[in-house]
C-alpha positions in Angstrom: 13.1 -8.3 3.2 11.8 -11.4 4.2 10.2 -13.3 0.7 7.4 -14.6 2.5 6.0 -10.9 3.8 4.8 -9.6 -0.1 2.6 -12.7 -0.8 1.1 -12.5 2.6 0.4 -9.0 2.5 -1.4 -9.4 -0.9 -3.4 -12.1 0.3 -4.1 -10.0 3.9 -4.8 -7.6 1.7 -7.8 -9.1 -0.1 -8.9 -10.2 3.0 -9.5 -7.2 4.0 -11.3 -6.0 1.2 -13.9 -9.0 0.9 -14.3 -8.8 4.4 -14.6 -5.1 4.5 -16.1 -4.5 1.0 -13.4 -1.5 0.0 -14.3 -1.4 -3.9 -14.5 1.9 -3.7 -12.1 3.2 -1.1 -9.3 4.6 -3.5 -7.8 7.5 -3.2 -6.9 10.0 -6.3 -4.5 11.9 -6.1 -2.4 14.4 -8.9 1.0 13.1 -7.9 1.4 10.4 -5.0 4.3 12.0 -2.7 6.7 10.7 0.3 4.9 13.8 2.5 1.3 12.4 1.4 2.3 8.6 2.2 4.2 10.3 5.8 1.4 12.3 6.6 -1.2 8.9 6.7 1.1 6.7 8.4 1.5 9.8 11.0 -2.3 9.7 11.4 -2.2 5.9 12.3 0.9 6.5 14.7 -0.9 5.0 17.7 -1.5 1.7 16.0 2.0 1.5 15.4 3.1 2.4 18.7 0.9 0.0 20.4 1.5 -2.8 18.1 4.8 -4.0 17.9 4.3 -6.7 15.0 2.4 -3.5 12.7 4.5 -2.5 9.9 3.9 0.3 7.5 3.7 -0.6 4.5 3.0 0.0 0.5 2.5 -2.3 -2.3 3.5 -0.8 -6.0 0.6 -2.7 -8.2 1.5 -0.2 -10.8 4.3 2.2 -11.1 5.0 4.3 -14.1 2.9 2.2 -16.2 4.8 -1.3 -15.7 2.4 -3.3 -13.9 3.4 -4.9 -10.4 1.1 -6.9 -9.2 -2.9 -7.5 -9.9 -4.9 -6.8 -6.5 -8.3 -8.4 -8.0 -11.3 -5.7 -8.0 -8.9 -2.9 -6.1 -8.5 -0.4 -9.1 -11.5 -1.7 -11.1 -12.1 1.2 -13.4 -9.8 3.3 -12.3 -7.3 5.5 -14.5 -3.5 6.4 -13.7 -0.2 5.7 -14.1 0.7 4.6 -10.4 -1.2 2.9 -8.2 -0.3 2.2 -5.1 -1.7 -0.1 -1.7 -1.0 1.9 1.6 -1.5 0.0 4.6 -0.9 -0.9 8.2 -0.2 -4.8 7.9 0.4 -7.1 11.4 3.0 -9.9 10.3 2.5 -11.8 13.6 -1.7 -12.1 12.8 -1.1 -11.7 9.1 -3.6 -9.4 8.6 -3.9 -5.4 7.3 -5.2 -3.4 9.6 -6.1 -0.4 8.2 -5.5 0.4 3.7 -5.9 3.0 1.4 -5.3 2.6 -2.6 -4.2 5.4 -4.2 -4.4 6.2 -7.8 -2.3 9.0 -9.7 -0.5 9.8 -13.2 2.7 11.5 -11.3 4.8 9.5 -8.4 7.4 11.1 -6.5 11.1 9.9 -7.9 11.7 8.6 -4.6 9.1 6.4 -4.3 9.0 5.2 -8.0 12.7 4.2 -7.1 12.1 2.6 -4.1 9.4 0.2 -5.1 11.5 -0.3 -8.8 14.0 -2.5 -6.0 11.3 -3.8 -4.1 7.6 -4.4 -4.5 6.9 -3.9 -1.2 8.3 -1.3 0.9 8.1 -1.0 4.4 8.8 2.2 6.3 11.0 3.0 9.5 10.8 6.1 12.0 
């Protein structure tokens, strides 16, 4: 993973929230899973497809109750476990596309593992 591509996509990622005033565009969910996190990407396939520089992409601010990383304003007042920062993030134009925050108090093994390595985890077809 390139180092420079998690600080980016933090600061993309408040960006997009000042710019698009998502306070309150989090998700809660009883248990965040791989099919839930598939199933949005899947949704934003096109974007994808016609942009070769979009990654898919989510951000562990909290997993398990060991914090991450602070997104500023994100999960203001929000209770859970896990939270998590979906999102469609352009590396060329460094910006995120399209997000989601999701909030929950279980997380699939898979992707409590996954983001235990890595912070941010990109996903592949």
């Amino acid at each position: 993973m390139d180092p420079f591509i998690t600080p980016m996509a933090l600061a993309a990622i408040g960006h997009f929230i000042a710019a698009h005033a998502i306070l309150a565009i989090v998700v809660t969910a009883a248990t965040i899973t791989l099919a839930g996190l598939a199933e949005w990407f899947q949704e934003r396939e096109q974007i994808l497809v016609r942009n070769k520089n979009a990654l898919a992409i989510s951000i562990g601010s909290m997993i398990e109750n060991k914090q991450f990383v602070e997104i500023p304003g994100l999960f203001s007042g929000k209770t859970g476990s896990n939270r998590i920062v979906q999102a469609i993030y352009d590396k060329k134009e460094n910006k995120i596309i399209d997000m989601r925050a999701i909030v929950a108090n279980k997380i699939a093994p898979e992707i409590a593992q996954a983001h235990a390595r890595e912070n941010l985890v990109v996903y592949t077809r």
